[in-house]
The first five atom37 places (N, CA, C, CB, O) and aatype in JSON, in Angstrom:
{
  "aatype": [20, 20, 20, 20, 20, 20, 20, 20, 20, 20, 20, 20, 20, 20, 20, 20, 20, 20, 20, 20, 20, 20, 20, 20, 20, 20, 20, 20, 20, 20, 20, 20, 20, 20, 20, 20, 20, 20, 20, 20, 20, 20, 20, 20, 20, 20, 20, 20],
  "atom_mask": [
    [1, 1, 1, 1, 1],
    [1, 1, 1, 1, 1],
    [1, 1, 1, 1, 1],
    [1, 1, 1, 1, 1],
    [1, 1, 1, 1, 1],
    [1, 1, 1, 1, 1],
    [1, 1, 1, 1, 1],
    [1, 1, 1, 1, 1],
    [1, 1, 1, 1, 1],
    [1, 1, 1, 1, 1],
    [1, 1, 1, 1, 1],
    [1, 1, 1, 1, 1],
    [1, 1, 1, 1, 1],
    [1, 1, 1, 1, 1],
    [1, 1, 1, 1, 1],
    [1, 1, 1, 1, 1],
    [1, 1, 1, 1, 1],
    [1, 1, 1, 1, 1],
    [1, 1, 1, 1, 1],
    [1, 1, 1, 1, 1],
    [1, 1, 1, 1, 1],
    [1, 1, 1, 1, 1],
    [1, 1, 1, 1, 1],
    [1, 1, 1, 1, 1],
    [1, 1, 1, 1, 1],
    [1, 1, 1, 1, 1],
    [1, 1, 1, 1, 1],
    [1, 1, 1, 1, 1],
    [1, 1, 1, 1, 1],
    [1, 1, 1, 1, 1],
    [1, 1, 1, 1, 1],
    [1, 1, 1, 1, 1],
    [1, 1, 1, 1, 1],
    [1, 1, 1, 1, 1],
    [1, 1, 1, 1, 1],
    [1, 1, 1, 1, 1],
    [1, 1, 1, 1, 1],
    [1, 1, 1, 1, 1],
    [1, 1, 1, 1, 1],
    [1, 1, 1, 1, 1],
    [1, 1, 1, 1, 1],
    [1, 1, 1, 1, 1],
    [1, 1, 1, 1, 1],
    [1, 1, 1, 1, 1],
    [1, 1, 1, 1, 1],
    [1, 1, 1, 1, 1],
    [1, 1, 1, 1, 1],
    [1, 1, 1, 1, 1]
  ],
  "atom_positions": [
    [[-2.59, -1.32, 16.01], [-1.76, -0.25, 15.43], [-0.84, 0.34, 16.5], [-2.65, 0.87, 14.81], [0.34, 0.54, 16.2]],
    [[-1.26, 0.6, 17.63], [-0.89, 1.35, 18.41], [0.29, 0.56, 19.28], [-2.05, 1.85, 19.06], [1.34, 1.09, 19.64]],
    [[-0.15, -1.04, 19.6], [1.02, -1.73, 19.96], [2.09, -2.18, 19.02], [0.62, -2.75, 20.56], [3.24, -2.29, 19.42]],
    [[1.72, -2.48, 17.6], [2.58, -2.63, 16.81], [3.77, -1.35, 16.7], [1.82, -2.92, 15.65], [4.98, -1.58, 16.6]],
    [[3.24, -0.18, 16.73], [3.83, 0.5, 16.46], [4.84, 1.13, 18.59], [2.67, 1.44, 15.33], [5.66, 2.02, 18.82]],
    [[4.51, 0.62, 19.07], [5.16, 0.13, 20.15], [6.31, -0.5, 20.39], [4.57, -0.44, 20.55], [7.18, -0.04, 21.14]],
    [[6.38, -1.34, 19.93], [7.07, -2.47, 19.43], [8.1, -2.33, 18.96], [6.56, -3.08, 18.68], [9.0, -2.94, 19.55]],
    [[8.46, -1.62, 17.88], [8.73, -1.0, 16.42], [9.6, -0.02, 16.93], [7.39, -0.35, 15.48], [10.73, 0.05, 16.45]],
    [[9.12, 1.09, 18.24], [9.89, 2.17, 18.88], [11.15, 1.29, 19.98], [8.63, 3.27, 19.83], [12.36, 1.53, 20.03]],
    [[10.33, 0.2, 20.81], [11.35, -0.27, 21.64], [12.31, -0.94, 20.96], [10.9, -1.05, 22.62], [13.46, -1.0, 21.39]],
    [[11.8, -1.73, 19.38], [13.3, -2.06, 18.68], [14.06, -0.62, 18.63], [13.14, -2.76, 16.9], [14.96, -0.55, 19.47]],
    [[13.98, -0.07, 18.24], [14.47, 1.56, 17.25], [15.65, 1.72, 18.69], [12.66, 3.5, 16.99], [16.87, 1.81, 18.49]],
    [[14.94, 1.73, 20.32], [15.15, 1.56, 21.45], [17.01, 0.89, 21.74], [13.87, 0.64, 21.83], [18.17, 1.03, 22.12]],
    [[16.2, 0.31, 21.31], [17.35, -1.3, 22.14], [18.42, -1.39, 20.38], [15.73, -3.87, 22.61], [19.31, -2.22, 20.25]],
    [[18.13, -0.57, 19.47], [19.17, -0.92, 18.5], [20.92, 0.27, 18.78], [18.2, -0.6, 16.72], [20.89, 1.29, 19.47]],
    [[21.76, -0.07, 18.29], [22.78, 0.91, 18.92], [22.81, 1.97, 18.45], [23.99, 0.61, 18.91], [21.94, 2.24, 17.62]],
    [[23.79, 2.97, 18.79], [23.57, 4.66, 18.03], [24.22, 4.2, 16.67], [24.62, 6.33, 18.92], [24.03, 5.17, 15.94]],
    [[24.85, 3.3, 16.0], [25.46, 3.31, 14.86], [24.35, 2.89, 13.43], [26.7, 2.28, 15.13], [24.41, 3.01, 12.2]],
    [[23.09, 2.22, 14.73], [22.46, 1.63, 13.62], [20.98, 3.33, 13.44], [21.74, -0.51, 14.23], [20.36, 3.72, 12.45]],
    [[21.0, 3.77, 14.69], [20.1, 5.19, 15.03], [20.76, 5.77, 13.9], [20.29, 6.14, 16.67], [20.09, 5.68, 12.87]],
    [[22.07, 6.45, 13.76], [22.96, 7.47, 12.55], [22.95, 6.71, 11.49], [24.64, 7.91, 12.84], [23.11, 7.36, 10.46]],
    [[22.74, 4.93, 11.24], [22.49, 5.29, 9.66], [21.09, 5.49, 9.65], [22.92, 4.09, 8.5], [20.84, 6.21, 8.68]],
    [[20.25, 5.26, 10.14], [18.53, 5.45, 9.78], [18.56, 6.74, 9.61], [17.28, 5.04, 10.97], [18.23, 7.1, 8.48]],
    [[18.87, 7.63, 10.42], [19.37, 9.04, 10.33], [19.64, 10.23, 9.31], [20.27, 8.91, 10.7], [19.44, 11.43, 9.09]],
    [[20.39, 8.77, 8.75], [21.24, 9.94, 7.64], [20.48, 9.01, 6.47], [23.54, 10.03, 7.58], [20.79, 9.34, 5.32]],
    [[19.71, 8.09, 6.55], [19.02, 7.28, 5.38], [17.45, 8.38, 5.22], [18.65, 5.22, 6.0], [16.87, 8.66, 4.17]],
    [[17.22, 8.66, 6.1], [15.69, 9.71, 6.23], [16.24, 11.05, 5.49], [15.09, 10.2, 8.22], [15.74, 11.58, 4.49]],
    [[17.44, 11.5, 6.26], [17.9, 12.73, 5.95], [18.31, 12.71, 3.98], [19.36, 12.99, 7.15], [18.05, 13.54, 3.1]],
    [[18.86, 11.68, 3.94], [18.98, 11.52, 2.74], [17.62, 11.75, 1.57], [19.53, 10.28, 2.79], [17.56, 12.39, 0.52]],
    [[16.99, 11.23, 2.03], [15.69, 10.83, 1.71], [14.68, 12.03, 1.44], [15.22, 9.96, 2.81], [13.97, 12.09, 0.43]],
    [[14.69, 12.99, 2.48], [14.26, 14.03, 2.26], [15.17, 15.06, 1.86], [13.63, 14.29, 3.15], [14.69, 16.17, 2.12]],
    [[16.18, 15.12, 1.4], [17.24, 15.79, 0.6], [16.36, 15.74, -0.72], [18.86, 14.98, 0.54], [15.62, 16.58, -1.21]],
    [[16.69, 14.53, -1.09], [16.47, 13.96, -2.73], [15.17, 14.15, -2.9], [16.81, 12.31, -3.12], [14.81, 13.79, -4.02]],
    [[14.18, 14.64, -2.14], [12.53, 14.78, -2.37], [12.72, 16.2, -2.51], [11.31, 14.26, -1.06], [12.49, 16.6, -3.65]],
    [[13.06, 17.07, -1.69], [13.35, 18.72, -1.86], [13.74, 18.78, -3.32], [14.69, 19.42, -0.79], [13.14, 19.33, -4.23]],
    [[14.66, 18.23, -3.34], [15.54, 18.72, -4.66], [14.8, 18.27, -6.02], [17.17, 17.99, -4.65], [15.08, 18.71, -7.14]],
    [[13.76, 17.27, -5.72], [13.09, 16.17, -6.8], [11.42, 17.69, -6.83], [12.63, 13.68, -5.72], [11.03, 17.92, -7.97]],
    [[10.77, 18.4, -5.79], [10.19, 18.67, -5.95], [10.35, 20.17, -6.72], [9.75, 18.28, -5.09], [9.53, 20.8, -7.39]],
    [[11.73, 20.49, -6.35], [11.95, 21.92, -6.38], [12.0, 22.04, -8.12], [13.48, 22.46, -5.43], [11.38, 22.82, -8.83]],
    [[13.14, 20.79, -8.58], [13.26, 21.01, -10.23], [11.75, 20.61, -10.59], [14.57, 19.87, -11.14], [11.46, 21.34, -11.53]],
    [[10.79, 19.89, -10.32], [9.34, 20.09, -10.76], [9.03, 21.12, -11.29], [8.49, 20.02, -9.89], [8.81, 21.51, -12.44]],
    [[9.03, 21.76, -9.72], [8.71, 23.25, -9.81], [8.97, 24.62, -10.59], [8.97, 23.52, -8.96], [8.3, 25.63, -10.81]],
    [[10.26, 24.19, -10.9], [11.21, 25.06, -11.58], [10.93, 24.83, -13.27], [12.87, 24.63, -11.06], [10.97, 25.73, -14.11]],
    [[10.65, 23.49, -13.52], [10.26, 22.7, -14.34], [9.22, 23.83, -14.96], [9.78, 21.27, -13.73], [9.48, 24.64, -15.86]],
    [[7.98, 23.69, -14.23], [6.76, 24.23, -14.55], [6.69, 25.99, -14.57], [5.79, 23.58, -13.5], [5.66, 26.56, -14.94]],
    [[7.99, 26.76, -14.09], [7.62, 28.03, -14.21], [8.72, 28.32, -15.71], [7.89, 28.99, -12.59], [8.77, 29.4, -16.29]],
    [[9.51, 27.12, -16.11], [9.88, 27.48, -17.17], [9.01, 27.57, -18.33], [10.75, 26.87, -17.35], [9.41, 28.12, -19.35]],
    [[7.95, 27.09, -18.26], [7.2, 26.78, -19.69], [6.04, 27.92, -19.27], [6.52, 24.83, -20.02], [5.1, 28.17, -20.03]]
  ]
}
């Protein structure tokens, strides 16, 4: 686990900043659309 995930960081490492800013903005994205996915839940459930 611990070297795999080693591994995994020195790619992330050795990849360029263009490929770092889209992972970036692919996470950021990602947890955008989960906020917003949990919040209307939420909102969901204090309507009823």
């Amino acid at each position: 686990m611990g070297i795999t995930f080693g591994i995994m960081f020195l790619d992330i490492n050795r990849l360029s900043w263009k490929y770092k800013l889209g992972i970036g903005i692919l996470i950021l994205i990602v947890i955008i659309l989960g906020i917003i996915w949990i919040r209307n839940i939420y909102l969901n459930k204090c309507k009823k």
